[in-house]
C-alpha positions, -999 to 999 in steps of 0.1 A, spaced: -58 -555 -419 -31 -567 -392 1 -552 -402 24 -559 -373 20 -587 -349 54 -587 -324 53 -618 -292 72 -618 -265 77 -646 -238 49 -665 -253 55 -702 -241 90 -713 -261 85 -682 -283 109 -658 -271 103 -630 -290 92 -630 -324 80 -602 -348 58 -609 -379 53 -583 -410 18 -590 -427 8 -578 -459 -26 -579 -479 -43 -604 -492 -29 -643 -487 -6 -650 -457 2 -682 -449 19 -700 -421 38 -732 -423 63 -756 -404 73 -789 -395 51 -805 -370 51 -797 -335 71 -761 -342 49 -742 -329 23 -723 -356 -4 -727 -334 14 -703 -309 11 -679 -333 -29 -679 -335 -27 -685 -297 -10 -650 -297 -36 -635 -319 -60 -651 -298 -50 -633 -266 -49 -597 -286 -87 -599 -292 -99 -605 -260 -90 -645 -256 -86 -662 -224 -49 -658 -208 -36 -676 -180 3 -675 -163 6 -706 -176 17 -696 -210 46 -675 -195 80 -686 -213 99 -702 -178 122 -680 -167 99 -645 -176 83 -625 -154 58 -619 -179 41 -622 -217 34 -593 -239 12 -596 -274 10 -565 -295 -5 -564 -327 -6 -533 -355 -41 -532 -373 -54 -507 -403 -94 -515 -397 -117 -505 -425 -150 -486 -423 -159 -457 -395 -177 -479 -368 -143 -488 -352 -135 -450 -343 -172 -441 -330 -164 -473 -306 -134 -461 -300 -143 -422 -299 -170 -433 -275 -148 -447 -246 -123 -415 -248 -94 -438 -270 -76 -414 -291 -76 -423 -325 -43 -410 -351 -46 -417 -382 -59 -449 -394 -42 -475 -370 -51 -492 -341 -21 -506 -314 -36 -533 -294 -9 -544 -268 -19 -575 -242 1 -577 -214 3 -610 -190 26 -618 -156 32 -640 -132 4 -629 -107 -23 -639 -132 -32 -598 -140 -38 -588 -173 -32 -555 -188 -51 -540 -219 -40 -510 -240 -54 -498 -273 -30 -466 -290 -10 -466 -251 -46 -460 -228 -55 -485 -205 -90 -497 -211 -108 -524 -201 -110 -560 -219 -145 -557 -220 -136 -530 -247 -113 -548 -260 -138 -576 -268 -163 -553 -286 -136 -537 -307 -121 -574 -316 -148 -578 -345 -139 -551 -362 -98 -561 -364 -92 -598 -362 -118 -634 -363 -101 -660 -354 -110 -697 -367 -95 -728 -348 -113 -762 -345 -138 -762 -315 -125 -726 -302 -133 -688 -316 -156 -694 -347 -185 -721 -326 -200 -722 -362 -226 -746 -341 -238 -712 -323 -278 -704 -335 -270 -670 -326 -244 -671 -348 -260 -688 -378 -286 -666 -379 -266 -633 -379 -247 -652 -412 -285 -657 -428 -289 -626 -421 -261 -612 -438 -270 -630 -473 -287 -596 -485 -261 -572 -469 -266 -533 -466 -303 -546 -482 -314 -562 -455 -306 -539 -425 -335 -520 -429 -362 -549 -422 -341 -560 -395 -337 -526 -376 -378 -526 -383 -381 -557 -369 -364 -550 -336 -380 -514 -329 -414 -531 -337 -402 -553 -305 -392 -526 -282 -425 -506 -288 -446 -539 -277 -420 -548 -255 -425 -513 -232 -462 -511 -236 -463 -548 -225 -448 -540 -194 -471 -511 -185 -499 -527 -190 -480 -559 -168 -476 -534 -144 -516 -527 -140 -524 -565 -139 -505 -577 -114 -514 -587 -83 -542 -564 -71 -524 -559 -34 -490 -555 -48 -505 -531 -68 -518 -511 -44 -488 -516 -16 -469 -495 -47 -490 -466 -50 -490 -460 -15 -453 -464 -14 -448 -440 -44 -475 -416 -28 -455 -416 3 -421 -410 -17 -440 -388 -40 -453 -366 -9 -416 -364 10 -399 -351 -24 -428 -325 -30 -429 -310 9 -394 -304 7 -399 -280 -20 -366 -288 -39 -348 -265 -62 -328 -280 -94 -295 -262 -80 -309 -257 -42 -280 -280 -26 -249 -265 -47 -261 -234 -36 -266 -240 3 -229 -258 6 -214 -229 -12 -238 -201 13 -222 -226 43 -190 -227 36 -188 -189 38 -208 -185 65 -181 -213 86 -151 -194 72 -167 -158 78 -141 -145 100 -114 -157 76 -133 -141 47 -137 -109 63 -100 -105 78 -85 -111 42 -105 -93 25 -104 -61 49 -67 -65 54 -65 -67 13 -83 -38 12 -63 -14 38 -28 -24 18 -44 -14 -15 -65 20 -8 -73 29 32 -41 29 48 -12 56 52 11 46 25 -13 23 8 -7 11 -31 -34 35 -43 -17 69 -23 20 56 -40 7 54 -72 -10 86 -73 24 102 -57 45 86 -86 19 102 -110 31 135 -95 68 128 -97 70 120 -132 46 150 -138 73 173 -130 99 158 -159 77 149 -187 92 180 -200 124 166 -201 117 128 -202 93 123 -230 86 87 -220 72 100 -192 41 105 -207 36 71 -215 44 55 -178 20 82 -169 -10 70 -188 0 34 -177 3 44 -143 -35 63 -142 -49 31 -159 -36 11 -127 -50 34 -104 -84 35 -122 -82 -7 -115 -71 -5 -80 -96 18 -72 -124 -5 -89 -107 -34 -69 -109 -15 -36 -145 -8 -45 -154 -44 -52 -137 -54 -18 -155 -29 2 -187 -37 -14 -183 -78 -8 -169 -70 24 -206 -55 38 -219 -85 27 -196 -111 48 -208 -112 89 -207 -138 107 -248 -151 113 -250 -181 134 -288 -184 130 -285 -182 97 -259 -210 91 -278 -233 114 -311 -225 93 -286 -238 65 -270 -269 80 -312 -277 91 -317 -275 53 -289 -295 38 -298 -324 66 -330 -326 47 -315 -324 13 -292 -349 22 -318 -375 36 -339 -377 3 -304 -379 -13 -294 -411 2 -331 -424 -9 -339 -410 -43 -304 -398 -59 -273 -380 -54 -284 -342 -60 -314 -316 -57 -317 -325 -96 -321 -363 -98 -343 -360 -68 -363 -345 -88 -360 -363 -116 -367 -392 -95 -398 -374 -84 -409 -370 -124 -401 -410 -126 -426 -417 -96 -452 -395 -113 -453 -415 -139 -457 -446 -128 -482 -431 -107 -501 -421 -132 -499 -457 -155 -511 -474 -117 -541 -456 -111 -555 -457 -147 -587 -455 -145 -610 -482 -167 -610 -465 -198 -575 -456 -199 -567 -495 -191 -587 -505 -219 -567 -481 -241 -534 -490 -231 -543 -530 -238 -554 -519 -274 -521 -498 -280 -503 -535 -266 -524 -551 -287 -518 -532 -319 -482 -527 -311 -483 -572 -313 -496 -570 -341 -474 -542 -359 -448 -568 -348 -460 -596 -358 -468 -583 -397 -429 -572 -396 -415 -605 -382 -440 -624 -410 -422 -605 -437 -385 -606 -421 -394 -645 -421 -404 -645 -454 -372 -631 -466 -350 -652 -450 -364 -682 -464 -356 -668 -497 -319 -658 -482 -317 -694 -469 -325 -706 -503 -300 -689 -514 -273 -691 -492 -276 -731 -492 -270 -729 -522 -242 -707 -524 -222 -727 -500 -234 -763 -517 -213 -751 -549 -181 -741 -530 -181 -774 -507 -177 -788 -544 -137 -778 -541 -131 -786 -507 -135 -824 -504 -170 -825 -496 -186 -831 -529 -211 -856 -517 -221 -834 -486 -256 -814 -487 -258 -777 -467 -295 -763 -458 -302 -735 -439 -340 -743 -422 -357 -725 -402 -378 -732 -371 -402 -716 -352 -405 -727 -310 -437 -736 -294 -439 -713 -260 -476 -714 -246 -471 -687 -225 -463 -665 -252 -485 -635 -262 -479 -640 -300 -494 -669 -319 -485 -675 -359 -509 -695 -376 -530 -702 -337 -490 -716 -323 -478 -696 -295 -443 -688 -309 -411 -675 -288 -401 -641 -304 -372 -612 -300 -362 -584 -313 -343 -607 -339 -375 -624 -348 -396 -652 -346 -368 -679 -367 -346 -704 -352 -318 -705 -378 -305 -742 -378 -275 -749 -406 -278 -784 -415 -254 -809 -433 -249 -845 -444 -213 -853 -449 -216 -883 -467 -240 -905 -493 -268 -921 -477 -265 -902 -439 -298 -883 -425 -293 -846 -427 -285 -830 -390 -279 -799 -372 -244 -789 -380 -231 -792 -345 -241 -828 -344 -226 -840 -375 -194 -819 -383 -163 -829 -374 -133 -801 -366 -122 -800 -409 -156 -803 -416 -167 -772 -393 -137 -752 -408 -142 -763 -445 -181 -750 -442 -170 -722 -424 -147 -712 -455 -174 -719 -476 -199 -698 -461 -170 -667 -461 -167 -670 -500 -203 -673 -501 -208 -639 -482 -179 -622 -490 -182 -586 -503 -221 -585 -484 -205 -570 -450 -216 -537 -440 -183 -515 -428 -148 -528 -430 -138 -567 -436 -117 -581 -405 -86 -601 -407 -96 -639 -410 -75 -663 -399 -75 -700 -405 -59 -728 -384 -63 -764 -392 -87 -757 -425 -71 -782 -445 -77 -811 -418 -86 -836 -443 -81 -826 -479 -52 -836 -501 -46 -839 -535 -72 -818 -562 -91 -809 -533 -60 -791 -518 -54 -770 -549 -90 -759 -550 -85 -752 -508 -60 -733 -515 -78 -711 -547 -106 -704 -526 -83 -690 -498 -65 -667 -523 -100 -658 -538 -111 -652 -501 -82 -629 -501 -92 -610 -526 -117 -589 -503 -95 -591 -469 -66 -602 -453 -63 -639 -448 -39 -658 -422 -36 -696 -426 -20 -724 -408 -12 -751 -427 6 -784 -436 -2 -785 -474 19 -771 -501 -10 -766 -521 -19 -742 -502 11 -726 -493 20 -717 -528 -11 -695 -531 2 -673 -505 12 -638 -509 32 -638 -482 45 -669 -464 62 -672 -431 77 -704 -419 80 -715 -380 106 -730 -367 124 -746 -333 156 -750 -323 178 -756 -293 205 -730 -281 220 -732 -247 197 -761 -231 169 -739 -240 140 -743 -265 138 -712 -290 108 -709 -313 113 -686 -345 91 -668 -374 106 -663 -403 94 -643 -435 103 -661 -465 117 -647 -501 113 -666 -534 144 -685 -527 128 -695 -494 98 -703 -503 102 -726 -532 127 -746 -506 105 -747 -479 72 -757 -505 96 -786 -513 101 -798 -479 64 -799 -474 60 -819 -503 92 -844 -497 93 -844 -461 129 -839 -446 150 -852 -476 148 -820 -504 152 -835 -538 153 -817 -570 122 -835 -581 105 -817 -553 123 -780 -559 110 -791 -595 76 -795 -586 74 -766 -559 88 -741 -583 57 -755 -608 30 -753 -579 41 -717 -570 44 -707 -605 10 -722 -612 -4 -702 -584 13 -673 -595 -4 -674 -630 -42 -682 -613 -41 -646 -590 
């Protein structure tokens, strides 16, 4: 849910601040006020293009931050997963655009990237404005809605479906590998042989080059080694007057008064415990010290070593330990190159097998969405009813493409296939009586795409797995008055019902479903255009209802009639 939305320097919008609740909010104004600037702002908090352009004149720069309470756990493993800290159950998304055309992201005050910001955006806000966000027209995006007919149900023959593909897919390439061109083939063993033989005649260890710089930096700094440590050394324990010598002398000195200073006793004790550690200090200092000399032939016999280390790390990776990991990588391959016949012949029955694993999991994911398109046609067919576009048909078909090259062939056709399967999901529709039935992107017009759109929301709604993002509606009612705007406005507040809705709308109809209704505004102050959001109270509301229904003039007919339509609405929740 989006709690909080604040703008600043958007275009004529000043600054503006909008409280959301749950459930129905809805977003009305004269024409030309300015709603769409809110939805632009929401736009821009989930990833949208920005631009300078929208800068208010005058501002150095814009600044979108929106409040959201996300359901469901996959938003904080996202989140968890690129080092965002996560209190409580909210989420600050703040957008940040000046002059100079940069763009700032920051989710809960870290900087991150927009590419995260774009894979979190699912999981807060979807955004639906004619021709923009939603492209209902996508395949990709049809069949991920098929697909979510069944919900939680159907995840499993889909996850089945697309490690069925991987399998195939990594044995295919193998066995690709081995069937290429016989001198390419060839030119690569001997290249990995070659790189195979330089990594094993250096004889690498897994730590070998942390363990040489650390040997040659003391072997360079030898003389500075030795002098502190000797120096350190003589002021503790070897020379005259050294800490050890003054602390057995204070042992003696308070000796002769414990009898008459009981504390004593006690600084004593404390005293031969320090001179227990300094001598194990000096001990350890005289021991390391031995150790430390300066060895010329030794620290060349290093720097020789490290040149070598350092050589295969610019070619094969950037320690001792991917070198050799690279090494494990080329053995490998190696060993998948230089198959001998039999092996081959194994390897193209495990390909082959693995096809055909696929191919008896894509048959049945098939299968089932036929029924879910069955379904879902239907589904959507009976809320179209409501929303003027009683005469229009929806089907879901499915298709299948030709590809010769392809290694997979359903009933003898070579068929294109994925780790999503072998359908091409195509949503169909025929607006009106006596039209042929056509792709959706073909046929729809702007209303049309966001009147289906709603349709297919109520007929999924509830079949989500996780948390239910905001929706947000702009332009929906393009097209539908009278009945058919009551029943619009219905199915939004039934949409509602599972998550939070925003709409932008012209029609009281709708408005008076809302559970919360905000009402945008312009006015001119100073020679300067000011844009406003306002929350509205009963009082409000039933005013504003009244203007939408009587145009500039407010009669009481229309307060009449708004107070009836709101009331109505009331009663229907």
């Amino acid at each position: 849910m989006l709690r909080d939305l604040h703008v600043r320097n958007l275009a004529v919008l000043s600054e503006a601040e909008v409280r959301l609740g749950p459930g129905l909010n809805v977003l009305t104004g004269e024409t030309g006020a300015g709603k769409s600037l809110v939805v632009d702002s929401l736009a821009l908090i989930v990833g949208g293009r920005a631009s300078s352009e929208l800068i208010r004149t005058g501002a150095e720069s814009l600044q979108v931050t929106g409040v959201f309470a996300p359901e469901g756990e996959s938003w904080r493993q996202l989140l968890a997963e690129a080092g965002v800290p996560v209190d409580g159950g909210e989420v600050v998304v703040r957008r940040e655009i000046n002059r100079q055309g940069r763009n700032r992201v920051y989710i809960n005050d870290q900087p991150v990237t927009l590419r995260l910001l774009a894979e979190l955006a699912p999981h807060l806000l979807r955004i639906h404005a004619q021709n923009e966000e939603l492209r209902l027209a996508d395949p990709e995006l049809q069949r991920s809605l098929l697909d979510r007919v069944e919900g939680d149900a159907a995840l499993g023959l889909l996850a089945e479906t697309e490690a069925a593909e991987h399998d195939y897919r990594l044995l295919a390439e193998r066995l690709a590998a081995l069937h290429g061109d016989e001198r390419a083939r060839l030119e690569r063993v001997d290249l990995l042989r070659f790189q195979a033989g330089e990594i094993d005649a250096a004889r690498l260890g897994p730590a070998e080059d942390l363990e040489l710089r650390l040997e040659r930096d003391l072997l360079r700094n030898s003389e500075a080694i030795t002098r502190s440590l000797g120096g350190s050394l003589s002021l503790l324990f070897d020379d005259e007057g050294a800490a050890a010598e003054r602390v057995h002398q204070a042992l003696r000195s308070l000796g002769e008064v414990t009898e008459w200073v009981p504390e004593a006793a006690d600084w004593s004790a404390e005293l031969e415990e320090l001179r227990i550690r300094l001598e194990e200090v000096a001990r350890g200092l005289r021991d390391r010290l031995q150790g430390v000399e300066a060895d010329p032939a030794r620290l060349d016999r290093v720097e020789e070593r490290l040149a070598v280390i350092e050589r295969l790390m610019r070619k094969y990776g950037g320690s001792a330990r991917e070198i050799l990991e690279r090494r494990d990588a080329i053995g490998r391959e190696l060993d998948d190159l230089v198959l001998d016949d039999q092996a081959r012949a194994a390897l193209e029955r495990e390909v082959e097998e693995a096809l055909d694993r696929y191919r008896e999991v894509a048959l049945r994911l098939s299968a089932a969405r036929a029924e879910w398109a069955a379904v879902l046609a239907e589904r959507v067919h009976a809320e179209l009813g409501n929303l003027a576009m009683g005469h229009a048909v929806f089907r879901v078909g499915l298709e299948r493409q030709r590809r010769e090259s392809s290694p997979l062939a359903v009933d003898g056709v070579p068929v294109e296939f994925s780790a999503a399967g072998i359908d091409q999901v195509v949503f169909e529709l025929t607006a009106n009586p006596g039209e042929d039935r056509q792709p959706l992107a073909r046929v729809a017009s702007g209303g049309e795409l966001s009147r289906v759109y709603l349709a297919l929301q109520l007929a999924l709604r509830g079949r989500d797995a996780g948390g239910h993002p905001t929706l947000v509606f702009d332009e929906v009612d393009s097209g539908v008055g009278g009945a058919e705007a009551a029943a619009l406005g219905r199915k939004l507040q039934r949409l509602s019902r599972a998550e939070q809705v925003l709409v932008v709308t012209h029609l009281p109809q709708v408005a008076s479903y809302a559970d919360a209704q905000f009402k945008v505004s312009k006015r001119v102050s100073g020679g300067r255009t000011h844009m406003e959001v306002e929350a509205l109270g009963r009082d409000a509301r039933v005013l504003e209802v009244a203007r939408m229904l009587a145009g500039e003039e407010v009669t009481d007919l229309s307060l009449s009639h708004a107070e009836e339509l709101i009331a109505v609405a009331g009663r229907e929740r």
